[in-house]
N, C-alpha and C positions, 0 to 999 in steps of 0.2 A: 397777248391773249393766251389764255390755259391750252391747252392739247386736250381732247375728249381723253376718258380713260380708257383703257387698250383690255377690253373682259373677253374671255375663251371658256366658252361653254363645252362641256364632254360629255359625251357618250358613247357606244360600242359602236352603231353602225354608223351614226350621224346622219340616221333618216328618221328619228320620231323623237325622243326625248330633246338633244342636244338643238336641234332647228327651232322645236318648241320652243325652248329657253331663249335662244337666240333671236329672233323673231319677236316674240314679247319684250327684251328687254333693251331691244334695240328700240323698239316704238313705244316704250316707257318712260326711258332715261333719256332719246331722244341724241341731242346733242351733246349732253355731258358724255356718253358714251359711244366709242369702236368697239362694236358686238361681232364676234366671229365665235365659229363651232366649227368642232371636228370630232371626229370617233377615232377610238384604239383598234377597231377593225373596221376604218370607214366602206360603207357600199357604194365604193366608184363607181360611178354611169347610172347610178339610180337615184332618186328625189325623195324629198318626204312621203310618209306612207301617204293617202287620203284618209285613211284614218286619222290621224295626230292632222291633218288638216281639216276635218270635220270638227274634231273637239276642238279646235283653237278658233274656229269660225263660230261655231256656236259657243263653246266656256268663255271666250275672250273676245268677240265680235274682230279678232285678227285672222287679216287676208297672208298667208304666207305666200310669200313667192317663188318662180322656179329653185330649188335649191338644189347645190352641187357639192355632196359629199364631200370631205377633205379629210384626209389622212394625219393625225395627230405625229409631229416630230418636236424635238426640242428647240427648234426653234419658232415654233409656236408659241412652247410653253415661254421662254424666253422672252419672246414679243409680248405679254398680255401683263399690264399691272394686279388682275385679278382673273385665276381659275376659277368655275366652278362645277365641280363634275357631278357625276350623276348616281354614283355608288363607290362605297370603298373598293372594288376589285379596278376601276379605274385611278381612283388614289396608288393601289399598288403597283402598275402600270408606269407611271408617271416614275414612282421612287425606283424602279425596276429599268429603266430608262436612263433616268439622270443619276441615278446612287442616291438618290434621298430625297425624299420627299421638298420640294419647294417650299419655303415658308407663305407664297402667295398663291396656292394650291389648297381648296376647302371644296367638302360636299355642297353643293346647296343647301339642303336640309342642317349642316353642321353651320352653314354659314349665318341663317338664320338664326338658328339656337344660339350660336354664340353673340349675335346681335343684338340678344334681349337683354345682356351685360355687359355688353363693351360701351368704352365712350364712343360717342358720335366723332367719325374720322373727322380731324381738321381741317381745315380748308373754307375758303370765300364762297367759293364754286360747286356746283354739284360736280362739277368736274374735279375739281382740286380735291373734293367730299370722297370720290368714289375710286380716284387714285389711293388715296390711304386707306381707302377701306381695307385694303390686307395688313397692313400692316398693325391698326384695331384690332383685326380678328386674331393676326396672329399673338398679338400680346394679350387679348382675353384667353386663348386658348393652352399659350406657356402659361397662365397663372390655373387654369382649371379646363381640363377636356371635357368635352361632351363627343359622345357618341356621333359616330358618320352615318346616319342613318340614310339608307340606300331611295332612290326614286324608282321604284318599279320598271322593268323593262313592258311596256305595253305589247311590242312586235311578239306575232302571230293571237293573238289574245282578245275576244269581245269588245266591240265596240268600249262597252262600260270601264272596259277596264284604260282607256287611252282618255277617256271622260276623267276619271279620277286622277290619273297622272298630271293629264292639263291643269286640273284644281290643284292641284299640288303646287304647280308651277306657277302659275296666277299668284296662287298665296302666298309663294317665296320671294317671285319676281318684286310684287308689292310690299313686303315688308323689308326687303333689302334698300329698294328705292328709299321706301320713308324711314330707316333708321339711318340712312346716308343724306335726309333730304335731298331727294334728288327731282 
């Protein structure tokens, strides 16, 4: 039997963006994937906002659970067949870390964009589909870059604006899914 594929979602504090991600794409993808998150300046001892659990309960009918901040290290990044962070200042981060950028390290938003011309990763399995997924992106993205376009930081910011973030994330989560059939 396949191994789920090992995805690490990022963001700064790993209490709204990054959980969001994680959380959805974990009850998405289901059992093809090992969903885990972490922030480049996790907020130890604290949980998702209720904010980012308000928009995920009502944008995405998802219940998030107690969440427990984690600290972003290289052997995270190490462990995950597929990144996917939340802005280029954590892309930089990551290369600033390691010396260079991972080739299995993409924005969301980039991940998508480049999804819209990559082939569909290989594989039997949505699992086996979503283990190559980096490696798709990365060779769509050595033949033509697209832009890292950032996910808003919603933390301290109107409800509306953790609303619009979660839709982001909904749309990306979903289109990742189905360009990987997963």
């Amino acid at each position: 039997m396949t191994r789920p594929a090992r995805v690490l979602m990022i963001c700064s504090g790993n209490i709204c963006r990054s959980p969001a991600m994680h959380y959805l794409a974990a009850r998405e993808w289901g059992s093809a994937a090992e969903v885990r998150s972490a922030g480049t300046w996790a907020e130890i001892g604290m949980d998702a906002t209720r904010e980012i659990r308000r928009s995920a309960r009502e944008r995405a009918g998802l219940e998030m659970p107690r969440h427990r901040p984690t600290q972003l290290d290289s052997e995270l990044i190490g462990w995950a067949d597929l990144v996917l962070v939340a802005t280029s200042q954590h892309s930089r981060w990551i290369s600033q870390s390691e010396g260079l950028l991972p080739d299995h390290v993409f924005g969301l938003k980039e991940a998508v964009d480049l999804s819209e011309r990559a082939a569909t990763p290989p594989g039997d399995t949505p699992a086996e589909r979503l283990v190559a997924a980096a490696s798709s992106l990365h060779a769509e993205r050595l033949r033509a870059e697209v832009p890292l376009r950032s996910l808003d930081d919603p933390w301290s910011h109107p409800q509306a604006v953790f609303d619009r973030v979660m839709d982001e994330i909904v749309e990306a989560v979903d289109a990742l899914g189905a360009w990987a059939r997963v």
